[in-house]
N, C-alpha and C positions, 0 to 999 in steps of 0.2 A: 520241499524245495532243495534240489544241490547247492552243496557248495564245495564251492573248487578251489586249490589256491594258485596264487599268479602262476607258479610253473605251471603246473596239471594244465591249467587252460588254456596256456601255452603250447604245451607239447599238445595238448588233443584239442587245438580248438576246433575242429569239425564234429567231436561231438558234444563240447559244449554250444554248439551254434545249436544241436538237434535237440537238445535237453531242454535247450529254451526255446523253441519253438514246441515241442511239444507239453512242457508245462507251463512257460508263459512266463518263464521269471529263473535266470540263475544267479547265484551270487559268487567271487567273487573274491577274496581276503587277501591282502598283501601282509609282508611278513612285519610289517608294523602297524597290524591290526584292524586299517582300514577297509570299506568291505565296499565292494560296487555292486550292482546289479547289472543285469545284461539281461534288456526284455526286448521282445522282436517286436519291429516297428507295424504298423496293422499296414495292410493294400488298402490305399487309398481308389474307392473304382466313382466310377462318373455314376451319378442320378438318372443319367438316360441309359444306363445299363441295365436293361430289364430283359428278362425271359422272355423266349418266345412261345406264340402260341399257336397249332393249329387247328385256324378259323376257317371255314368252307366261307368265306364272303371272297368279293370281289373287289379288288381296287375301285372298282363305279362306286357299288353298295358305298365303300368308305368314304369316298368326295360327298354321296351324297346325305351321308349321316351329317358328316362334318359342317356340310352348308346348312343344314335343317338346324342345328346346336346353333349354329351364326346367329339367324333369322329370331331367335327366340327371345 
């Protein structure tokens, strides 16, 4: 894990931004000792974000899978 101090991260924060995305954590030190961390925040994605797939079915085929699963 880096660590940087307040200046450094200052003058290069674009690639302290990189160093924590691509390790997942940098720290940080002010000159009176205290130490922060800097971790990238995750992409929050939606639950109906799913891959796609291709399926040889038909839009019909689908309604009529779907209605069949209803009925049960």
């Amino acid at each position: 894990m880096q660590v940087y101090t307040y200046s450094e991260a200052r003058q290069k924060l674009a690639v302290v931004l990189e160093q924590a995305e691509n390790t997942g954590k940098v720290l940080i030190r002010r000159k009176d000792g205290r130490t922060f961390a800097l971790i990238p925040e995750k992409i929050a994605s939606s639950p109906l974000e799913v891959p796609s797939i291709n399926a040889k079915i038909s839009s019909q085929e689908i309604v009529t899978i779907i209605r069949e699963g209803r009925e049960r």
